[in-house]
C-alpha positions in Angstrom: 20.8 -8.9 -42.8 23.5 -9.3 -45.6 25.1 -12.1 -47.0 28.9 -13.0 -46.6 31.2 -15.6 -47.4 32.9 -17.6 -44.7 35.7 -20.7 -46.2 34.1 -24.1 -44.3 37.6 -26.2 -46.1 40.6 -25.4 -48.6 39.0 -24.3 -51.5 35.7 -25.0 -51.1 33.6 -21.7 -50.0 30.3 -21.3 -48.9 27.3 -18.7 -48.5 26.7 -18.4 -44.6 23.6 -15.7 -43.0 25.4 -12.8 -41.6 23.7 -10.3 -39.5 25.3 -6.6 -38.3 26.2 -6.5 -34.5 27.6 -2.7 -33.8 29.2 -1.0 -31.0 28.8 2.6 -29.7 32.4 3.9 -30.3 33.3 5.0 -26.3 36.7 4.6 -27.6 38.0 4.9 -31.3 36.9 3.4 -33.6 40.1 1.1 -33.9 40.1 0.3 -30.7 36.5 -0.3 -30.5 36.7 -2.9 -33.7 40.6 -4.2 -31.5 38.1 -4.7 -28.5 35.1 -6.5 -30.2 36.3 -8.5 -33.3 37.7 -10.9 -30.7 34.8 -11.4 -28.6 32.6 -11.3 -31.9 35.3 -14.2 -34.0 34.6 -16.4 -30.7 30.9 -16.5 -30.8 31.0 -16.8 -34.1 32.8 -20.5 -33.9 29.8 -21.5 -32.0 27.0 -20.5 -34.3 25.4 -21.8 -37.4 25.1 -17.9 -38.7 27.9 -15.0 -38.9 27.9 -11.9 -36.9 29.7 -9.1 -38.6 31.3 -5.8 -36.1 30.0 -2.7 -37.3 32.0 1.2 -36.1 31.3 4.3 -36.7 33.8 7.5 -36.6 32.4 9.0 -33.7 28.9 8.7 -31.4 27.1 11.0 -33.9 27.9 8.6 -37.0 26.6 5.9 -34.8 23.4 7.5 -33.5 22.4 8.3 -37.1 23.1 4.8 -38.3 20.8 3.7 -35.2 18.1 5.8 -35.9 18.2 4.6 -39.9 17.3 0.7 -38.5 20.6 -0.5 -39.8 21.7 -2.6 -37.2 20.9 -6.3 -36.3 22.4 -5.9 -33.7 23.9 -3.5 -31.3 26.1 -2.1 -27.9 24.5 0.8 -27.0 24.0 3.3 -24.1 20.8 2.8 -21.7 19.3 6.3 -23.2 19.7 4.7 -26.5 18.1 1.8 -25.6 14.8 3.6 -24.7 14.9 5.6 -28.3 15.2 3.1 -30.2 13.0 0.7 -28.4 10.3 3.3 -28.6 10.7 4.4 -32.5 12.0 1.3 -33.9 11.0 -1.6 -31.4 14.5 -2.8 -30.7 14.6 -5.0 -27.8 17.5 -5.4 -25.4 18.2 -9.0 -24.2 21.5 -9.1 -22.5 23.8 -6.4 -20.1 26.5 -7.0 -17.7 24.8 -7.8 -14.2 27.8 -7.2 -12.1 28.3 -4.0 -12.2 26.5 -0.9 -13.0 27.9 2.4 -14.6 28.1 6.2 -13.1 28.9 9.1 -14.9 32.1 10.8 -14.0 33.4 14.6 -14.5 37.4 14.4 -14.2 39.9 17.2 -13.7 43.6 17.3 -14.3 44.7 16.7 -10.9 48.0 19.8 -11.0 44.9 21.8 -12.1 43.4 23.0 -8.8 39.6 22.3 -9.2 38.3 20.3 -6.5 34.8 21.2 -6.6 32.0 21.2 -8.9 31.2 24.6 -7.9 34.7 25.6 -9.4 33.3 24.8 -12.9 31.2 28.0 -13.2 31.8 29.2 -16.9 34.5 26.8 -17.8 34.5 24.8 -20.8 33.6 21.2 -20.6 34.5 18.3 -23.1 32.2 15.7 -23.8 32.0 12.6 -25.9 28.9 13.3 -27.1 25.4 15.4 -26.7 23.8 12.1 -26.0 26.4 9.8 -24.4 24.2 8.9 -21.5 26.6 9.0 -18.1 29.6 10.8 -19.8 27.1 14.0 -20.9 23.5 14.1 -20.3 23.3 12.9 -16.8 26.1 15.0 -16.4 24.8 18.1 -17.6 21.4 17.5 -16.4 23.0 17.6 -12.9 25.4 20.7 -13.3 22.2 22.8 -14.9 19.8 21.5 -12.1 21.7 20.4 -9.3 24.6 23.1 -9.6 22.9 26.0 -11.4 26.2 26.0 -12.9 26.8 27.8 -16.9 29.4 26.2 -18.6 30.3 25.9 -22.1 30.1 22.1 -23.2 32.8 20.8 -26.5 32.1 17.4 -27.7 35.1 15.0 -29.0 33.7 12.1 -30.5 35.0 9.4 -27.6 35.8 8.8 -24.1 39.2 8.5 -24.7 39.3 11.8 -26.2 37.6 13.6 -23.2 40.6 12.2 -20.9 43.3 13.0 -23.4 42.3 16.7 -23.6 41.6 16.7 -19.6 45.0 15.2 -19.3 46.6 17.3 -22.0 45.2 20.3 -20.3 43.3 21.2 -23.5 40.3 21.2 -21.2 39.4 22.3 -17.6 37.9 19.2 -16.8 35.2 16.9 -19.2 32.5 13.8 -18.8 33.0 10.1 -18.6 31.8 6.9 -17.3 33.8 5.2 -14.3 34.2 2.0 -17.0 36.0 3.8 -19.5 38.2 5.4 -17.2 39.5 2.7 -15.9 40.2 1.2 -19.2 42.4 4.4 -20.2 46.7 3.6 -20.0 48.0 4.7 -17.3 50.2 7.6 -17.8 46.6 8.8 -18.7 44.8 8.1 -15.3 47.6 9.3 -13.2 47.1 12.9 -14.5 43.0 13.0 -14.0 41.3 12.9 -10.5 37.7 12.5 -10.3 35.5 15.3 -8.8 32.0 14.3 -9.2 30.2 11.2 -9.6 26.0 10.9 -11.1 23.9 8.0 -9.7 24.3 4.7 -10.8 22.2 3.5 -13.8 22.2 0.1 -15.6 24.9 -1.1 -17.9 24.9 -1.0 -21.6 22.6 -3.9 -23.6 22.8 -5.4 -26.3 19.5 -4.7 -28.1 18.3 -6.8 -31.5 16.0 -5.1 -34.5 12.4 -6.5 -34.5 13.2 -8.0 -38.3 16.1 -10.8 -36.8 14.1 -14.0 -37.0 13.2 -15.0 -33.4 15.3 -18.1 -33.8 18.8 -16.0 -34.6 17.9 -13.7 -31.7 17.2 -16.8 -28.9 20.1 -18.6 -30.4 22.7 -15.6 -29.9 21.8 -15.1 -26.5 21.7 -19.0 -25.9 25.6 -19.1 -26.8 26.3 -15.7 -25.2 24.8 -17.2 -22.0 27.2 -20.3 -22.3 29.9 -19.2 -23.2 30.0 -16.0 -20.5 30.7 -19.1 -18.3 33.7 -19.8 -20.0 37.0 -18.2 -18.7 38.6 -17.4 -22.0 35.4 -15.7 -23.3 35.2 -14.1 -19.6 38.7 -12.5 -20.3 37.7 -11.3 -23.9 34.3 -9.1 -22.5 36.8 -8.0 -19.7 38.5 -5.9 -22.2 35.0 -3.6 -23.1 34.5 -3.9 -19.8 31.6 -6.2 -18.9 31.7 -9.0 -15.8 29.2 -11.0 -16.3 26.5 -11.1 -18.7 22.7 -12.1 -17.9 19.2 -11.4 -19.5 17.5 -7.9 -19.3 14.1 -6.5 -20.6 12.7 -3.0 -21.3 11.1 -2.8 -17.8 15.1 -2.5 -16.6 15.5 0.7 -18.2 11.9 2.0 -17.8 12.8 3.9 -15.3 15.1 6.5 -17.4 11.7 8.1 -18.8 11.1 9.6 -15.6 15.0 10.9 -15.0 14.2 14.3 -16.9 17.1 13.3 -19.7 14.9 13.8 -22.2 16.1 17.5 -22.2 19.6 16.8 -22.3 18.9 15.1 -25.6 19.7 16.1 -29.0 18.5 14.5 -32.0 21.2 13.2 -34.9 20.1 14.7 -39.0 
């Protein structure tokens, strides 16, 4: 928790509770703060508290701050979620219910590659070791499922795995189907899709043990509410989520029996 100033009338300034609310960088981390400040500067209007966006450079920086406690609150990835649960006793409280994500490998579509099977020995890109649809899943299923080899490069964001796909910097990388589709155009018209993992759930937002129960209940409260409201609708559009509702532990359980915890690869 820090302390910030926030200006209640001309001239007259006041100390207000701010608490951290970070984002896992899919994207850069401009567009990640252009995506969230909004969304964040809405709720705050409608709470007696501030909540302050947090970025990070790339999924690394992030995963390190995680793993330090620094957060009040935080976006994160499912896999994430069970980490820092476990370790730390984070507790996720709210996830988009409409839609779930799948990780996605894409190709340049002029490239010729088809088929998984045509990725024998090829290098990858990734955002991450431990991006959770765009990476681990993925190659948990090309090691296990494919007995495939490949040589795995990680570049710090989604974004950055479909610019090098596109750019033909890479044979083909790892994404999630909800980044993709938030990618410009001219991007997306030069990528086809060639595998797809199963469907897991979306990313929470989790909350530190050490935020008062009170601030905790009170920002899902208002997230609740105003997810009902079409103007804040359009705003979580833009990350994307559809439609947020209350989750528990217990929903991402089931990712301690998926065999990830091989693909994972601690931050120092």
């Amino acid at each position: 928790m820090t302390l910030g100033l926030v200006l209640m009338l001309p001239g007259l300034a006041t100390a207000k509770e701010s608490y951290s609310f970070a984002v896992v960088p899919q994207y850069s981390a401009s567009e990640t703060y252009r995506v969230w400040q909004p969304i964040i500067s809405y709720l705050n209007k409608h709470l007696p508290f501030a909540l302050q966006v947090e970025t990070t450079p790339d999924i690394a920086s992030f995963e390190k701050q995680c793993q330090r406690g620094i957060f009040d609150f935080a976006f994160v990835n499912p896999y994430h979620t069970i980490w820092l649960h476990e370790k730390l006793g984070y507790v996720p409280v709210l996830s988009d219910m409409q839609s779930q994500v799948n990780g996605v490998i894409v190709s340049r579509k002029d490239a010729g590659i088809r088929q998984v099977e045509q990725l024998a020995g090829m290098q990858l890109v990734f955002p991450s070791p431990n991006s959770l649809g765009a990476s681990m899943m993925i190659r948990r299923d090309l090691t296990e499922r494919f007995q495939l080899s490949f040589y795995p490069r990680y570049v710090k964001s989604h974004s950055s795995v479909y610019l090098n796909v596109a750019l033909g910097m890479a044979e083909a990388g790892g994404g999630v189907q909800k980044t993709l589709e938030k990618q410009p155009e001219h991007i997306r018209d030069k990528l086809q899709v060639i595998y797809r993992t199963e469907n897991f759930p979306s990313h929470p937002i989790i909350v530190h043990p050490r935020v008062p129960t009170t601030v905790r209940e009170t920002v899902v409260a208002e997230l609740l509410k105003l997810s009902q409201n079409d103007q804040f609708r359009a705003l979580l559009r833009n990350v994307p989520v559809y439609q947020l509702g209350p989750v528990s532990f217990s929903d991402y359980k089931p990712l301690l029996q998926s065999g990830l915890e091989a693909y994972y690869e601690e931050q120092r």
